[in-house]
gemmi code that builds the backbone of each chain (N, CA, C; Angstrom):
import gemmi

chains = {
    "A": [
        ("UNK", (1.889, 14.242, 20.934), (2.986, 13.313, 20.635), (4.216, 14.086, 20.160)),
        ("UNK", (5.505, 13.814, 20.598), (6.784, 14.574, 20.093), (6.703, 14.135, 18.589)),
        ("UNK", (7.344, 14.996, 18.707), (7.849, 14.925, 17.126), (8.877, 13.820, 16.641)),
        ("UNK", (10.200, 13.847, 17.480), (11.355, 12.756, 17.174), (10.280, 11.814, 17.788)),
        ("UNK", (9.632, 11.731, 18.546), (8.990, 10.066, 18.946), (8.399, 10.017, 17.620)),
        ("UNK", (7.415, 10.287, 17.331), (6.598, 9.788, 15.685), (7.893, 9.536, 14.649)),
        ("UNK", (8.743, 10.351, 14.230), (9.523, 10.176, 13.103), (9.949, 8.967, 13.915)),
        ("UNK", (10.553, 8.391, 14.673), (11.625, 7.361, 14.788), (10.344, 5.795, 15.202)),
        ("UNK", (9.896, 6.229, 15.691), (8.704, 5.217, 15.427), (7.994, 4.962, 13.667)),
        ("UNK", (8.113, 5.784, 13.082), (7.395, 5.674, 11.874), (9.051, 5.106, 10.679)),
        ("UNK", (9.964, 5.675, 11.418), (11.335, 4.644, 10.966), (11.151, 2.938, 11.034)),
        ("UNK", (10.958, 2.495, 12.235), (10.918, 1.506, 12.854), (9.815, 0.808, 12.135)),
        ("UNK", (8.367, 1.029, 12.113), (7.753, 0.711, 11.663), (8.033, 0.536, 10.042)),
        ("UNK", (8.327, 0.852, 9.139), (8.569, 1.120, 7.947), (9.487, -0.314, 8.027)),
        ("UNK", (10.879, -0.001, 8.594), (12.194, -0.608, 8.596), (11.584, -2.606, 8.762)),
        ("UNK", (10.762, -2.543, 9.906), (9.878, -3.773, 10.063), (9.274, -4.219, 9.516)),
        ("UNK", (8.433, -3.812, 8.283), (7.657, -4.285, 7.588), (8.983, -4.612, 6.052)),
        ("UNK", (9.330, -3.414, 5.519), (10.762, -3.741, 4.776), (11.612, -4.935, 4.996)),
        ("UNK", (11.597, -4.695, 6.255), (12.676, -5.884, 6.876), (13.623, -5.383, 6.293)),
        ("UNK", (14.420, -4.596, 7.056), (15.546, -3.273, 6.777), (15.843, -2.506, 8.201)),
        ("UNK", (17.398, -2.819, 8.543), (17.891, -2.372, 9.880), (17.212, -0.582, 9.667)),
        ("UNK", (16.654, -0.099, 10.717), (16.258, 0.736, 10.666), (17.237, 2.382, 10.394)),
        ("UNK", (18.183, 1.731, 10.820), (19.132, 3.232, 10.570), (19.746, 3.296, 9.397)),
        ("UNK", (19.645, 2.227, 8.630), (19.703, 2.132, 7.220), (18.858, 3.323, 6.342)),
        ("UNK", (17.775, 3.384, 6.549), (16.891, 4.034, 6.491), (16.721, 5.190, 5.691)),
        ("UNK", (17.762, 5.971, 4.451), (17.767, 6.835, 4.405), (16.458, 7.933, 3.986)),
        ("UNK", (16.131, 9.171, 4.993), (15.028, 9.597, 5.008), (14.053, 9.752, 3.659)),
        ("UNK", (15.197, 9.932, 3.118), (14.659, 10.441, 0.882), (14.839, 9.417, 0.313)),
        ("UNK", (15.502, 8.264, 0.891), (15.362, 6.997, -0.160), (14.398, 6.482, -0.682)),
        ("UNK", (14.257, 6.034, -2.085), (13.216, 5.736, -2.512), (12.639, 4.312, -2.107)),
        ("UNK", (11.499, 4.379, -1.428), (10.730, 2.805, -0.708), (11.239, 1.599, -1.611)),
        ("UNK", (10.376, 1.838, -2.963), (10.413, 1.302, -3.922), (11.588, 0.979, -4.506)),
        ("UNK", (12.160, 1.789, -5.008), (13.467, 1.352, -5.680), (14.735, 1.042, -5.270)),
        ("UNK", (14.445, 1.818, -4.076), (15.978, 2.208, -3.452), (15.749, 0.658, -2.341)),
        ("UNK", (14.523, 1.090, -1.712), (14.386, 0.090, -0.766), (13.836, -1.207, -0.382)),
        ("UNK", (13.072, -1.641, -2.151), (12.931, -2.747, -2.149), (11.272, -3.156, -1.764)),
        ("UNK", (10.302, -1.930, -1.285), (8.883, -1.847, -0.996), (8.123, -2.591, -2.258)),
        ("UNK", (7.794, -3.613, -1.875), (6.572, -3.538, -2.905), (4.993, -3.337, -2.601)),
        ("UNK", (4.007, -3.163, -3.519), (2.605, -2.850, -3.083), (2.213, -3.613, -1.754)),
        ("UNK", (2.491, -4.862, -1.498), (1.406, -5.172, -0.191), (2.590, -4.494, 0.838)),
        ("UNK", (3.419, -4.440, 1.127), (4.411, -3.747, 2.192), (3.832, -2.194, 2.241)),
        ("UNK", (3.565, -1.423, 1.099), (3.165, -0.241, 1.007), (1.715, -0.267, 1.707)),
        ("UNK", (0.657, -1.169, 1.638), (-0.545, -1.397, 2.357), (0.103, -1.623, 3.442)),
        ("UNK", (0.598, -2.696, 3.968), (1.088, -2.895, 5.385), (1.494, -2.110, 6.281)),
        ("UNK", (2.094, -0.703, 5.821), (2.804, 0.496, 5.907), (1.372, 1.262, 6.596)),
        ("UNK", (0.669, 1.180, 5.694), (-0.431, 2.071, 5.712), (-1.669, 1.655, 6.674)),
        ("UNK", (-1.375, 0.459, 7.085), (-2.585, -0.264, 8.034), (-1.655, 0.015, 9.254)),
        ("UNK", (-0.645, -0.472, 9.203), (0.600, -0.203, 10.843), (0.083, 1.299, 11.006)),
        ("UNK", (0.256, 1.611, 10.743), (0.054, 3.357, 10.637), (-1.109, 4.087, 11.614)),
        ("UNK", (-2.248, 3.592, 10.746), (-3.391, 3.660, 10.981), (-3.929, 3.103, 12.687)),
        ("UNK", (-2.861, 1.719, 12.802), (-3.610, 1.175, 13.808), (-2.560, 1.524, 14.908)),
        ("UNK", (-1.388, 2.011, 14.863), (-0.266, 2.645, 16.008), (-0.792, 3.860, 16.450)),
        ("UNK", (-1.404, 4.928, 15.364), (-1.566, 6.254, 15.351), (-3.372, 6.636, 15.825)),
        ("UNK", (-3.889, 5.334, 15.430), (-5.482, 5.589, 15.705), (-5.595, 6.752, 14.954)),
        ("UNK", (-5.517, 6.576, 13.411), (-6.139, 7.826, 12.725), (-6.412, 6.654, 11.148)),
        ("UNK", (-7.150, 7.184, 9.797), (-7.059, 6.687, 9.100), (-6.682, 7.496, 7.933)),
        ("UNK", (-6.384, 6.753, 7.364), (-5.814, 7.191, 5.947), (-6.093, 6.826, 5.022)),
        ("UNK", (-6.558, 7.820, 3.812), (-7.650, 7.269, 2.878), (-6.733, 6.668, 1.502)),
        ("UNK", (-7.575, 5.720, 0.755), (-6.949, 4.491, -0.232), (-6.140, 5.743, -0.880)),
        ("UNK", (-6.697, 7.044, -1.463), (-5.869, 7.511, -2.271), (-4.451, 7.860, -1.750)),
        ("UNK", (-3.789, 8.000, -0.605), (-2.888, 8.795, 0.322), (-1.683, 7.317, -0.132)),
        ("UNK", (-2.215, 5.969, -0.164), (-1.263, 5.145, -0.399), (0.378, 5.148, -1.635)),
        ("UNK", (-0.710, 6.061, -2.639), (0.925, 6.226, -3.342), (1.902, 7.556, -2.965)),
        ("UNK", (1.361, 8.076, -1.709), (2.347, 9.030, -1.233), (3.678, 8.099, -0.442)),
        ("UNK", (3.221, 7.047, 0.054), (3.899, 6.026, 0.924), (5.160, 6.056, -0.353)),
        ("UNK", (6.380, 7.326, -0.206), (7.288, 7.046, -1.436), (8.915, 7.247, -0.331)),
        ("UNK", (8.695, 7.409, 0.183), (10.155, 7.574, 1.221), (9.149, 8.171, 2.522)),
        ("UNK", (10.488, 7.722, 3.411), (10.284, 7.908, 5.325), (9.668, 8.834, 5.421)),
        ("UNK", (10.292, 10.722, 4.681), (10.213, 11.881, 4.757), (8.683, 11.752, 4.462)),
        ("UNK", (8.262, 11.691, 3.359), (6.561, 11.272, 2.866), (5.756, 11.305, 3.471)),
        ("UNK", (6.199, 9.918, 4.070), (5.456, 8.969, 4.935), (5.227, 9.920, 6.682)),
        ("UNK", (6.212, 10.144, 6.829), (6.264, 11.141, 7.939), (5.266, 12.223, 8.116)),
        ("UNK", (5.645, 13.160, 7.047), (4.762, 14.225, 6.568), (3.030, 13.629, 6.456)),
        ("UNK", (3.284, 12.863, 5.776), (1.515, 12.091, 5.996), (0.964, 11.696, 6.657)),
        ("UNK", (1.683, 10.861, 8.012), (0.543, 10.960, 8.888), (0.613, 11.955, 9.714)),
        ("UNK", (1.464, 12.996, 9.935), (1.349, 14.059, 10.480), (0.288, 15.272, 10.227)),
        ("UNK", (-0.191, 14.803, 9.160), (-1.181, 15.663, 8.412), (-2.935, 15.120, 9.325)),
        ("UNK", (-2.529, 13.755, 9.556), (-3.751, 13.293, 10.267), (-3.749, 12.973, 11.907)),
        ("UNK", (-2.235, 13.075, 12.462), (-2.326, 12.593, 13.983), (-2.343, 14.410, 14.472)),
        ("UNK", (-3.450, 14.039, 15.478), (-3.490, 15.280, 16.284), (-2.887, 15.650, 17.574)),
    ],
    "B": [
        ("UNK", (-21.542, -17.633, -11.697), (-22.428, -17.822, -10.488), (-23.369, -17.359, -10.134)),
        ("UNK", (-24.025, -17.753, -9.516), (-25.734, -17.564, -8.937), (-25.727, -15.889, -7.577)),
        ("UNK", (-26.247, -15.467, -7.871), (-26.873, -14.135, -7.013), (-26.468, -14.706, -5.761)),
        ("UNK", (-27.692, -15.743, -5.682), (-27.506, -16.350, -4.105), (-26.521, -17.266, -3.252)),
        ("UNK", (-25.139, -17.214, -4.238), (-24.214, -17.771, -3.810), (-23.327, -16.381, -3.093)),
        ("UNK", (-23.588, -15.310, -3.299), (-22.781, -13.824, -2.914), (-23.947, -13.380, -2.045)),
        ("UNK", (-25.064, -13.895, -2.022), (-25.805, -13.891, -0.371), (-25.986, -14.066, 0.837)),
        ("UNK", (-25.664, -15.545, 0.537), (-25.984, -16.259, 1.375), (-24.442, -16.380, 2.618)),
        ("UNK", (-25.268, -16.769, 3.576), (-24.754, -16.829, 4.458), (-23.782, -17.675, 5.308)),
        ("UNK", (-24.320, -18.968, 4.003), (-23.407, -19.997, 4.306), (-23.027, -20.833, 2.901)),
        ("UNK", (-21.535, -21.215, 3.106), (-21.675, -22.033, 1.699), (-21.265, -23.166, 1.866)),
        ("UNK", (-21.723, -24.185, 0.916), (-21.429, -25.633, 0.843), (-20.366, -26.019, 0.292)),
        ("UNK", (-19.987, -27.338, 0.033), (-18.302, -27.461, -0.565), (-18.719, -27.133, -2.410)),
        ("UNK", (-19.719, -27.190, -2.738), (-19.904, -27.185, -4.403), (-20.032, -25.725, -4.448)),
        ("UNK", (-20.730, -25.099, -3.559), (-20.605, -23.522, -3.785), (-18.948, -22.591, -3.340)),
        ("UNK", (-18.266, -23.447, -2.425), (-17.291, -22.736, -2.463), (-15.864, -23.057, -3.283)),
        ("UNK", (-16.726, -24.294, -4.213), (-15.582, -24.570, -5.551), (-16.199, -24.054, -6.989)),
        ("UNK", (-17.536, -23.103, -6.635), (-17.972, -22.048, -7.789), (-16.796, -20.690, -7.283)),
        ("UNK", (-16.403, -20.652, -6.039), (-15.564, -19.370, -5.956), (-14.172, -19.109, -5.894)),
        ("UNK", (-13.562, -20.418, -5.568), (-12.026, -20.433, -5.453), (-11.544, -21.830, -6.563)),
        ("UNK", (-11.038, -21.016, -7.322), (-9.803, -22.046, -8.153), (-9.829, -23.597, -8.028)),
        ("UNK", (-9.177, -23.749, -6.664), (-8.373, -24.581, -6.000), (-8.920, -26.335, -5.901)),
        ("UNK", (-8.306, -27.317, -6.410), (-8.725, -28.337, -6.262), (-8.028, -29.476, -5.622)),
        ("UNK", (-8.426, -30.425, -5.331), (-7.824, -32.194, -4.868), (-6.891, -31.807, -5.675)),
        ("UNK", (-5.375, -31.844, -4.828), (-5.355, -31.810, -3.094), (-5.106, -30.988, -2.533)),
        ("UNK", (-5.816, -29.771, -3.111), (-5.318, -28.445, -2.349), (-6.192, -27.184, -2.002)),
        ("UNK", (-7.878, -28.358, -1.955), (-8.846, -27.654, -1.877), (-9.168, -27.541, -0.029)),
        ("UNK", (-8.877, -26.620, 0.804), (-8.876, -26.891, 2.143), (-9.953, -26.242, 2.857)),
        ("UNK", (-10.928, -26.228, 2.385), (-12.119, -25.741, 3.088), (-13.185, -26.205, 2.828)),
        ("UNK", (-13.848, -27.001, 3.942), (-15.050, -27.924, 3.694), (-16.439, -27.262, 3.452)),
        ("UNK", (-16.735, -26.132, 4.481), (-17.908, -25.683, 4.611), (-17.885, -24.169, 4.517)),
        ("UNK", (-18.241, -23.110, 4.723), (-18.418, -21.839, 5.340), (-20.016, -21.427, 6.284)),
        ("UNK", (-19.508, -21.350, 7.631), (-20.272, -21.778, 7.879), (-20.935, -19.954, 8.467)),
        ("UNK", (-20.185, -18.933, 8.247), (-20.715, -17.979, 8.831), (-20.018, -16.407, 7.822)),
        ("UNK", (-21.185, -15.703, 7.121), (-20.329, -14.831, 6.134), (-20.875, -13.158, 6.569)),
        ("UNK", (-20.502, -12.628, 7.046), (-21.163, -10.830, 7.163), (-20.041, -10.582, 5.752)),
        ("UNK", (-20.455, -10.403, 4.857), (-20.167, -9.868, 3.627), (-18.972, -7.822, 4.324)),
        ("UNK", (-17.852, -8.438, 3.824), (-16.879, -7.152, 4.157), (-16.484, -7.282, 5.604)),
        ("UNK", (-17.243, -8.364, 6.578), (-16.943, -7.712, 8.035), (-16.329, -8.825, 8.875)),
        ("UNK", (-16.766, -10.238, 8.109), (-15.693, -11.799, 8.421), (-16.496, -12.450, 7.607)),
        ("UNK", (-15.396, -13.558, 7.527), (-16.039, -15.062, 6.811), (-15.648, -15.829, 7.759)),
        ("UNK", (-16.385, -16.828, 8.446), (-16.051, -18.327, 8.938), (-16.000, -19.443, 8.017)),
        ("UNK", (-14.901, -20.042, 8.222), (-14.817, -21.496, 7.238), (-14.530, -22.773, 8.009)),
        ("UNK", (-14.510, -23.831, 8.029), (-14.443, -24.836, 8.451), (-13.790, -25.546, 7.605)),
        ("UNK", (-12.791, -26.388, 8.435), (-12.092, -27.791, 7.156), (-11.875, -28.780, 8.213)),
        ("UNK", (-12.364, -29.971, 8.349), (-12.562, -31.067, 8.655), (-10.914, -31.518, 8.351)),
        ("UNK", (-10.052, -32.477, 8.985), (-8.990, -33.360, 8.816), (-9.144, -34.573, 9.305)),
        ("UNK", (-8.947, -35.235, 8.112), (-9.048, -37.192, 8.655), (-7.878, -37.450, 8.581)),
        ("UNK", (-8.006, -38.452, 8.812), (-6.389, -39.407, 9.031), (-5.858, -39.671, 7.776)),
        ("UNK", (-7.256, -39.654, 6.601), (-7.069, -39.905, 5.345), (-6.209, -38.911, 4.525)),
        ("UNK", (-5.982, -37.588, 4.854), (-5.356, -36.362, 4.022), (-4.087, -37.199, 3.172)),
        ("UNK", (-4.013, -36.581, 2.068), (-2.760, -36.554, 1.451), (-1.367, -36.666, 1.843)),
        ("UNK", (-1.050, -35.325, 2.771), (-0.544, -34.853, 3.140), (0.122, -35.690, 4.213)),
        ("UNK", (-0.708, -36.335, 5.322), (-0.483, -37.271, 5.823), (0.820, -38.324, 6.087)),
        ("UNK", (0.573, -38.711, 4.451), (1.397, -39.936, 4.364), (3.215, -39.429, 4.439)),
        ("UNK", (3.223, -37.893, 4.243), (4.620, -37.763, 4.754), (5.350, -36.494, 5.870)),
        ("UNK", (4.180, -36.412, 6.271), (4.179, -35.487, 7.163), (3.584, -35.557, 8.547)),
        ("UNK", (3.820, -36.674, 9.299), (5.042, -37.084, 9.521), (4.946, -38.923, 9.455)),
        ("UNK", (5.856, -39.751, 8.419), (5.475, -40.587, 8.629), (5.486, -41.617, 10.254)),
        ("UNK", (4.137, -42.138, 10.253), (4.615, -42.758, 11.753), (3.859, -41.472, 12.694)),
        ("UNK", (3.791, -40.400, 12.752), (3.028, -39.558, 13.341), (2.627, -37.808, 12.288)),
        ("UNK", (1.839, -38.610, 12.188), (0.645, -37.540, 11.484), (0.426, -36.026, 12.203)),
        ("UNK", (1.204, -35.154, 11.498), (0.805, -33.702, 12.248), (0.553, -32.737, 10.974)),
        ("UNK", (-0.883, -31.828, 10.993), (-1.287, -31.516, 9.497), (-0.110, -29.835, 9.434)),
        ("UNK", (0.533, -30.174, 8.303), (1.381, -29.423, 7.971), (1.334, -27.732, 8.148)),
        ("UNK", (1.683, -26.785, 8.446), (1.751, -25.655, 8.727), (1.397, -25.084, 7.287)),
        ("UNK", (1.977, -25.605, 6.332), (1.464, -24.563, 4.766), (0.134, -25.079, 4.845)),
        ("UNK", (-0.257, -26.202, 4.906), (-1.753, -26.285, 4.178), (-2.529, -25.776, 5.053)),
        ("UNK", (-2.425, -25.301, 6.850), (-3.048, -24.793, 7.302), (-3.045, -23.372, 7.170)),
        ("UNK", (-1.772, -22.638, 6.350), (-2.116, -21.575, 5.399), (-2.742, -21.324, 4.068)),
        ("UNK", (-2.931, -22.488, 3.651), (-3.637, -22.682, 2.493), (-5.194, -22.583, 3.404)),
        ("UNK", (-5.575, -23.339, 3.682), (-6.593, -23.253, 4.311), (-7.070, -21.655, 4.641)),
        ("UNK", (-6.285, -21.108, 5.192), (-6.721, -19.638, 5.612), (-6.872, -18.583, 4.334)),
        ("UNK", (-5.689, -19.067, 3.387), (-5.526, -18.160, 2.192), (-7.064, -18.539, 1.574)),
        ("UNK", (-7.663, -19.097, 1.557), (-8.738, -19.950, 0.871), (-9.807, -19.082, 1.569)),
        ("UNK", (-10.076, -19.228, 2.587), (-10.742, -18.403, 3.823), (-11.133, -16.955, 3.538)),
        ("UNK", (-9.647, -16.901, 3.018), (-9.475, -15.199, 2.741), (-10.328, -14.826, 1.152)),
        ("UNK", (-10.094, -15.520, 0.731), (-10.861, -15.266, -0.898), (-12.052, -15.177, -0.895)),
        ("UNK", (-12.689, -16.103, -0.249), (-14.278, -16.052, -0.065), (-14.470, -15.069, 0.585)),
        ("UNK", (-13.613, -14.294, 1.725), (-14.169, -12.851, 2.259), (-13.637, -12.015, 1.104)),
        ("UNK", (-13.157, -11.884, 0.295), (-12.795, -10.998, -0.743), (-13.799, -11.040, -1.833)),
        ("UNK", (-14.198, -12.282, -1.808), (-15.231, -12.300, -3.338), (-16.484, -11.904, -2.599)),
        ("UNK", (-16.902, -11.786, -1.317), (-18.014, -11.478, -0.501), (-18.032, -10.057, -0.605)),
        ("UNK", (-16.414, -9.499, -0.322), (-16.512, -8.237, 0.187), (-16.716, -7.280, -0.987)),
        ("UNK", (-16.138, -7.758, -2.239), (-16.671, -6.924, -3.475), (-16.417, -7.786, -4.535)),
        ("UNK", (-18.320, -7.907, -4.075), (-18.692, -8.287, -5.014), (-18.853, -7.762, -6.875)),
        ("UNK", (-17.798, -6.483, -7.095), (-17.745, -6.639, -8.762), (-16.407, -6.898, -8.803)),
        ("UNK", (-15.657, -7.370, -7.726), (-14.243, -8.223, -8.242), (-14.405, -9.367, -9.076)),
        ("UNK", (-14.312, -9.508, -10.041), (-14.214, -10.792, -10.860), (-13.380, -10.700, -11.891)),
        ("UNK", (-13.328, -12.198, -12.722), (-12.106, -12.305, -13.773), (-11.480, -12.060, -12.913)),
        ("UNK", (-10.156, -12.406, -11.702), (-9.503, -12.666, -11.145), (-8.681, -13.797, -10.506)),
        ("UNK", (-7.188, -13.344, -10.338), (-6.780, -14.685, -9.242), (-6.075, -14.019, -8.347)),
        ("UNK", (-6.502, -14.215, -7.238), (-5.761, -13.530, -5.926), (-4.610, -14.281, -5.517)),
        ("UNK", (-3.468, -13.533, -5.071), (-2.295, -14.299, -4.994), (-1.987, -13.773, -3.659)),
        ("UNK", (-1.041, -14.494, -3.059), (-1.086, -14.340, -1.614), (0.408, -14.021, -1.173)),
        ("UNK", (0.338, -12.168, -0.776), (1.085, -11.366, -1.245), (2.202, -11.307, 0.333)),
        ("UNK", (1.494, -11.656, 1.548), (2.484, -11.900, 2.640), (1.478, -12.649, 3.549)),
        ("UNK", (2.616, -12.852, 4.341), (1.941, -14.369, 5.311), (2.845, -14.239, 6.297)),
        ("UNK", (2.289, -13.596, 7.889), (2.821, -13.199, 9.131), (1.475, -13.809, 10.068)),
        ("UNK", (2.245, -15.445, 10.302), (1.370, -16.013, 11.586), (2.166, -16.714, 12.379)),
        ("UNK", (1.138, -17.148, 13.303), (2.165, -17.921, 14.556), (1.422, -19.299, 14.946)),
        ("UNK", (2.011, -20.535, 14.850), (1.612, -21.436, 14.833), (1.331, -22.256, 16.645)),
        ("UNK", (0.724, -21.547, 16.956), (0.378, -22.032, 18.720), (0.723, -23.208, 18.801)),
        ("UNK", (-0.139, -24.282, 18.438), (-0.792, -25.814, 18.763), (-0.419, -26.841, 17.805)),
        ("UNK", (0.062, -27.880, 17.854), (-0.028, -28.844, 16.563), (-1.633, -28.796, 16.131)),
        ("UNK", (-1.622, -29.258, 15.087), (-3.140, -29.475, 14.553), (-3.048, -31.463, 13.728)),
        ("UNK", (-4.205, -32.094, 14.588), (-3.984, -33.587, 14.217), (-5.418, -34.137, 13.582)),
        ("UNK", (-4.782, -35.453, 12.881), (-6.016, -35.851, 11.961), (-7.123, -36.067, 13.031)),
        ("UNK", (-8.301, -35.777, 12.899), (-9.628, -35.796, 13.522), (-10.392, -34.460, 13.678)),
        ("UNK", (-9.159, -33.215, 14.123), (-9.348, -31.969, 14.442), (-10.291, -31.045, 13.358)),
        ("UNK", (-11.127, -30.548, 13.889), (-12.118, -29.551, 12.866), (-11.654, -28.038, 13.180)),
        ("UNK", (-10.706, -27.482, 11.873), (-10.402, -26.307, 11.837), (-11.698, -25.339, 11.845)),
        ("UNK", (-11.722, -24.286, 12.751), (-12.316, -23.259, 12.564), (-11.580, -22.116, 12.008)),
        ("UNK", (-11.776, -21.421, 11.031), (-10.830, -20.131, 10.455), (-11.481, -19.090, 10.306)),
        ("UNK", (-10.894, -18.055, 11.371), (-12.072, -17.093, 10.986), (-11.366, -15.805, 10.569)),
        ("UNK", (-11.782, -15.030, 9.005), (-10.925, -13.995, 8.785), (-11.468, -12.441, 9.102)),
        ("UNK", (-11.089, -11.057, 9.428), (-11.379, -10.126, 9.390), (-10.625, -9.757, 8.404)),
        ("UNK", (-11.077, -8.226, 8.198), (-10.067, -7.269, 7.465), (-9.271, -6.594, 8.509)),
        ("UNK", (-7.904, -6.055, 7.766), (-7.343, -4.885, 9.120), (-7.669, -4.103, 7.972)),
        ("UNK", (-6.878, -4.204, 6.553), (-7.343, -2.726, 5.874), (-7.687, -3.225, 4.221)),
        ("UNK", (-8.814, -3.536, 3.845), (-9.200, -3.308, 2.784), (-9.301, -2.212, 1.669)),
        ("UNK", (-8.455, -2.551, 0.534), (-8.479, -1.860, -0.742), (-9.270, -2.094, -1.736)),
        ("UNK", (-9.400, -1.760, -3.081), (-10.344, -1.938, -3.827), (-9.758, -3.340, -4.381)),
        ("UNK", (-8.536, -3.567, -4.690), (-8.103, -4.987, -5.357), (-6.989, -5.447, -4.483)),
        ("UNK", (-6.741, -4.906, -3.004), (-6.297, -5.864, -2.187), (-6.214, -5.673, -0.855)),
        ("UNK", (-6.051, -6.449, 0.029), (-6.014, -5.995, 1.427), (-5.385, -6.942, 2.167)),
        ("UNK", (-5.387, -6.231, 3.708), (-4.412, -6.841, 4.819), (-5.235, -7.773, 5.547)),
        ("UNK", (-5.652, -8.802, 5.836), (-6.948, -9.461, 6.537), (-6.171, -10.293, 7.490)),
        ("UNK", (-6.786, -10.042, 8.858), (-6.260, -10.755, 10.473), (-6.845, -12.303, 10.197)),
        ("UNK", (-6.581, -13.519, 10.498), (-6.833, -14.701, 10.362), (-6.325, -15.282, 12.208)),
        ("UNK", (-7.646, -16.243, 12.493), (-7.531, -16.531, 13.233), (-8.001, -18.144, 12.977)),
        ("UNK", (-7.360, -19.308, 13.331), (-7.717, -20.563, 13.284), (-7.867, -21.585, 15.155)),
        ("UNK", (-8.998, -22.082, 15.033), (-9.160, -22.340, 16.398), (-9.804, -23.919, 16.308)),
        ("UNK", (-9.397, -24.676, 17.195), (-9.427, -26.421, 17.061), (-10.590, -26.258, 18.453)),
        ("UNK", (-11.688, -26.813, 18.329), (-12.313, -26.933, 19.780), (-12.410, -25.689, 20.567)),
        ("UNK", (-12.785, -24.608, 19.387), (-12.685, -23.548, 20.554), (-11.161, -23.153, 21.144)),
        ("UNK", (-10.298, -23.775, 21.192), (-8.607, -23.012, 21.262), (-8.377, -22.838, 19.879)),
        ("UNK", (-7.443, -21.346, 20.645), (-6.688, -20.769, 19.369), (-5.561, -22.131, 18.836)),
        ("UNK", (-5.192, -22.009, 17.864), (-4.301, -22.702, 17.726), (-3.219, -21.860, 16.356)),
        ("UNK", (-3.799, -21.462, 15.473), (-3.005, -20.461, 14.484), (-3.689, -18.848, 14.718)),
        ("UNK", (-2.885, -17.775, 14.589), (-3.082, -16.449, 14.642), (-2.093, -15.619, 13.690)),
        ("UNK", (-2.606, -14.814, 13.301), (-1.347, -13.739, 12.346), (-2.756, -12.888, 11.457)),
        ("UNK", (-2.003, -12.270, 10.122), (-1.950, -11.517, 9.558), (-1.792, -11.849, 8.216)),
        ("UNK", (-2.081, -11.925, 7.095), (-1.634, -11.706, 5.796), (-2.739, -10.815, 4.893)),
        ("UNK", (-1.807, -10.875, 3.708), (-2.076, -9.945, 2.504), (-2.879, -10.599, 1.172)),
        ("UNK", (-3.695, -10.327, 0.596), (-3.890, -11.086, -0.952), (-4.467, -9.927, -1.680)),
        ("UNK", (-3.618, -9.922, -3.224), (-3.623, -9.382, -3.850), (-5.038, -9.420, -5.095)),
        ("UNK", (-5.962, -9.215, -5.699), (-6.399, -10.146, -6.563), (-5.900, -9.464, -8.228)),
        ("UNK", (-5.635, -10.032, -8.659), (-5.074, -9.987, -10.112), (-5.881, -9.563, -11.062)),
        ("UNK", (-6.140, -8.733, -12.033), (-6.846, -9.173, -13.161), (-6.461, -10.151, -14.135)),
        ("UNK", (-6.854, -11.692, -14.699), (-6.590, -12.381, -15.456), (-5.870, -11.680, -16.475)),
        ("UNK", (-6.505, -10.864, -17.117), (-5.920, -10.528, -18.222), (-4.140, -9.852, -17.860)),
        ("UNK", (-3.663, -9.585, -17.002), (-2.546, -9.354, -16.413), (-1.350, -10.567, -16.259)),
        ("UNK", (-2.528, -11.580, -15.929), (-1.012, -12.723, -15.665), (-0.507, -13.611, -16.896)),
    ],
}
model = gemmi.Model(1)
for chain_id, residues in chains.items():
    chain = gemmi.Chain(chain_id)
    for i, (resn, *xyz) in enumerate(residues, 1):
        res = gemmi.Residue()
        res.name, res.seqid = resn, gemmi.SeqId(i, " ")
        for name, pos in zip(("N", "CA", "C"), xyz):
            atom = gemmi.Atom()
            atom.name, atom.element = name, gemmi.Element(name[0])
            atom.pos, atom.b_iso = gemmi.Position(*pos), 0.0
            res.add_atom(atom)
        chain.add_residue(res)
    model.add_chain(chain)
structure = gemmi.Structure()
structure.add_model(model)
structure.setup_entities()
């Protein structure tokens, strides 16, 4: 899988569940504070993920879900 | 509650008002009629002409309202949560998002079938797929979230 395809898909996805124009998006913004994430959006985040990418991600990995960049970096750690 | 109410396979309307809160008129699940503990719950809710709800929705033509057929599912969802872990207790699960699509009207006579999976279960909350079907057609489909609370929190 490219690389800009996953990051801009994992934008999109994020931006959709947020409900947040996606280019809004800023990569280091904070989910939470900056962007308004709360816990079940952060699960939602983490199940989209799982089921776009066909990989899983374990309960503890959920409070990494802290900005795009993060989030990026994390499932990259699990898609092969 | 009883051992064999977190066993069993099916529950009655007195056993599934030992597990959820919820009462007249906002108790929406008659039976459960099918439970794999963590893997689905089936529930059933019967609608008469008699409902509450009824009398203003719509007067002159009766169509059972879109929230209570999320109530119904949110309800659905608890009993697979109190199934699925079982040392969740002292709790109230609150119902944290709600992404469905309403196919079909649903009318007094119709016997809801609701059947929930998980997509991703946590230790105190998860994402669970809900599917509701009248006669074998789909008629509601989506997605939501429930949180469960510790009492001592709210």
């Amino acid at each position: 899988m490219k690389t800009v395809n996953l990051d801009q898909e994992i934008r999109e996805l994020i931006a959709d569940i947020i409900e947040m124009p996606a280019e809004k998006i800023e990569p280091d913004a904070k989910l939470v504070e900056d962007l308004g994430m709360d816990s079940m959006m952060a699960l939602e985040i983490l199940a989209t993920l799982e089921k776009k990418f066909k990989i899983k991600l374990p309960e503890e990995d959920l409070p990494k879900i802290t900005t795009l960049n993060k989030t990026i970096e994390l499932t990259k750690k699990y898609v092969k | 509650m009883s051992s064999n109410v977190i066993e069993a396979r099916q529950l009655d309307f007195e056993q599934i008002k030992e597990i959820i809160p919820q009462r007249f008129p906002f108790l929406m699940l008659d039976r459960v009629v099918d439970i794999e503990p963590g893997v689905y719950v089936v529930g059933i809710k019967n609608l008469t002409g008699n409902e509450w709800f009824y009398q203003g929705h719509f007067p002159g033509k009766a169509i059972t309202p879109g929230a209570m057929i999320s109530e119904a599912i949110a309800q659905t969802g608890i009993i697979f949560f109190h199934t699925a872990r079982p040392t969740l207790r002292d709790v109230t699960y609150l119902l944290a998002s709600f992404r469905v699509r309403f196919l079909s009207p649903v009318w007094p006579g119709d016997q809801m079938r609701i059947k929930v999976v998980p997509i991703r279960l946590m230790q105190g909350s998860g994402i669970l797929s809900a599917e509701v079907s009248v006669d074998g057609r789909q008629v509601v489909k989506g997605q939501f979230g429930l949180i469960a609370k510790p009492n001592r929190e709210l």
